[in-house]
N, C-alpha and C positions, 0 to 999 in steps of 0.2 A: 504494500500500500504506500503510496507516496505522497508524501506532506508537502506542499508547498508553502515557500516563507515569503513568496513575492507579496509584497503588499498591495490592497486595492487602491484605486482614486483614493485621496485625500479628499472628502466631505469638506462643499462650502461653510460656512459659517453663518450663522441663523443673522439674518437683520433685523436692525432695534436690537433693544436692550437684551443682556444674554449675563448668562452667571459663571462664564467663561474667565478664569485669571488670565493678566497679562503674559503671564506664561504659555496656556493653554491659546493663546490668540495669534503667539509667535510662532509656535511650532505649527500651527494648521496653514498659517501664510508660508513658512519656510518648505514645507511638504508640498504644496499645491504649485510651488514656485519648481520647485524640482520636477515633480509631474509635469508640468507645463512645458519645461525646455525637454526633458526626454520625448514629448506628444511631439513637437514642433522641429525637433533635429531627427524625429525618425519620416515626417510630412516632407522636409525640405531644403536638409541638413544644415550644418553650423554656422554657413558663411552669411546666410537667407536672416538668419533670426535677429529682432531685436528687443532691445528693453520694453520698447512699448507692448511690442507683441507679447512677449512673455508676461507681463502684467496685467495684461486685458486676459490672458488665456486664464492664468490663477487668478485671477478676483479682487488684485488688489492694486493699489495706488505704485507710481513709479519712485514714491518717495519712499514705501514700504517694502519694495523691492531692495531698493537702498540699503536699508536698515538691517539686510539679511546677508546681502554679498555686493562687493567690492565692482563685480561685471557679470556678462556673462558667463564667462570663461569659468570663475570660483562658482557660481550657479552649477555649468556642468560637472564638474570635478566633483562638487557635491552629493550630486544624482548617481553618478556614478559609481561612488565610493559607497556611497548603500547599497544598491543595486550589485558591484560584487562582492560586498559583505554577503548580502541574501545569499548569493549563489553558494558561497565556501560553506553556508551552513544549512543548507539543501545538499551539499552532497555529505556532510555527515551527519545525517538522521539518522535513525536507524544503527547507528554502526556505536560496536561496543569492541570491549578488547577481544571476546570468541567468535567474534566475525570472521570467517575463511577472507582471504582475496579473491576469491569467487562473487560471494554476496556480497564483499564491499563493492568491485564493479558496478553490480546490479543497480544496487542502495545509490552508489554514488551519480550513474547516468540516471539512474529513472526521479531523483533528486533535483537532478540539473537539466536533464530536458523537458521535466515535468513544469519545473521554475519558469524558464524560456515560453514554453506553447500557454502558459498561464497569462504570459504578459509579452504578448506577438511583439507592441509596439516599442516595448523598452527591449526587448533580444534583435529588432530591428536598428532601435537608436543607438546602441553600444557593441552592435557584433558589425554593422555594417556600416553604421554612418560616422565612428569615431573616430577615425583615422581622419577623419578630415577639417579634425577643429583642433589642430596645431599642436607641437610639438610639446609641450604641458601633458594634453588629451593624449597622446601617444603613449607619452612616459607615464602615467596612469594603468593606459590598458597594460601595458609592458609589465608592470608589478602585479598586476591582478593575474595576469598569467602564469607569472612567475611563483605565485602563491599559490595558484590550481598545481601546478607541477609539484612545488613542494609538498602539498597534499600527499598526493599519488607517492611519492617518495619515499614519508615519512611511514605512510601504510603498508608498502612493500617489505621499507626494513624492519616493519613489527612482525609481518608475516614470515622472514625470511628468518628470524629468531624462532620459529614454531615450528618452519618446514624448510628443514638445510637442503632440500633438492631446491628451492628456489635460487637462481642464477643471481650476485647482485649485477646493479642494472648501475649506469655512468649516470651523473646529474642531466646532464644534454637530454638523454633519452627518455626522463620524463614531462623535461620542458619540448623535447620534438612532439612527444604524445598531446601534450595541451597546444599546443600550436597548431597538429595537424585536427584536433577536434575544432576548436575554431574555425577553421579554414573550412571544413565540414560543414558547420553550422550557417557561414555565409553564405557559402554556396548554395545551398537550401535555401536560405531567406531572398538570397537573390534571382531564385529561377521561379520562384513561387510568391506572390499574396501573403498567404495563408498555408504556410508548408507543415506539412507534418514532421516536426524534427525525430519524433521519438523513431520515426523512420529507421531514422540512422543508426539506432542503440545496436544491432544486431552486429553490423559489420562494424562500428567503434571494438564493441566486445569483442569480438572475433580478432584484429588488431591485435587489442592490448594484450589479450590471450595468448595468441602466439608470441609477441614479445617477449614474455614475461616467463611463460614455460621453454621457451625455447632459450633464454637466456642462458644459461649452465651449458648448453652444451655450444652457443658461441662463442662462452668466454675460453672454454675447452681450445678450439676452432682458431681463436687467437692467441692464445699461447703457444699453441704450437708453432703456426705462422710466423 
């Protein structure tokens, strides 16, 4: 069964009098301001957008926008940084320490593509359209991947503590593994609307399956070599 942690719309704000704290008034403008550039850079990406627009989208004043982020740019960087919080913890749901590397796979795609087809238009705004709101937005996605890899890594070397047939694996090759899922998942978003990612889980798994069992006997392979 798979949990998703993608959050819904952020809820406008009741007009008139409301028993709302200043607090509770910041965070629903700050949430709705994030919603708003992820809707707007997955419509018509990064270069297209602006302050206005993003204020009229989220419900609030250009002065309130202000009060939240610096530009657009801290705006996306923002959305973004939640949105792959969500994901790193969508793929570990489910997973305890007597988890096989079998069922972490499972756990971990049906987590993370589950996340994505939950929320088409933010896996459209940050798998496809980020690359192209500047070299900040880059170095962002860059660590967010970097941290899906380490994931994968850190899970191997607990399984490979359990089960000494498992081969270890070079850091590259769990960052090539999150990279080539990525690349996967754009290509899907961009041949399709409305693509069915979980599509993909079968042949991902299959992949990483073979990687990973086949490990031990390439490092075999190259020692010899």
């Amino acid at each position: 069964m798979t949990t998703s942690t993608t959050a819904p719309p952020p809820v406008r704000l009741p007009r008139g009098p409301h028993q709302l704290s200043r607090e509770e008034v910041a965070a629903s403008q700050r949430l709705r301001l994030e919603r708003a550039i992820t809707e707007l850079l997955a419509e018509r990406g990064y270069a297209a957008i602006t302050i206005g627009e993003l204020a009229a989208r989220a419900g609030v004043s250009r002065g309130a926008f202000y009060e939240h982020f610096s530009g657009k740019e801290n705006c996306l960087l923002s959305a973004y940084d939640r949105w792959a919080a969500n994901l790193l913890e969508s793929m570990a749901g489910g997973v305890t320490e007597e988890t096989t590397w079998d069922q972490f796979i499972d756990l971990a795609l049906d987590g993370y593509l589950g996340s994505l087809e939950a929320d088409p238009v933010a896996a459209r705004a940050f798998i496809v359209e980020m690359d192209g709101a500047g070299p900040r937005a880059r170095e962002r996605r860059r660590q967010a991947i970097h941290a899906f890899a380490e994931t994968l890594g850190a899970r191997h070397r607990a399984m490979r503590r359990r089960r000494r047939g498992l081969g270890p694996l070079p850091a590259r090759v769990y960052l090539a593994i999150a990279l080539g899922v990525r690349e996967l998942l754009r290509e899907a978003l961009e041949e399709a609307d409305q693509p069915s990612l979980r599509g993909v889980k079968a042949d991902i798994r299959t992949w990483v399956t073979a990687t990973v069992e086949g490990a031990a006997a390439a490092r075999r392979r190259t020692a010899r070599d």
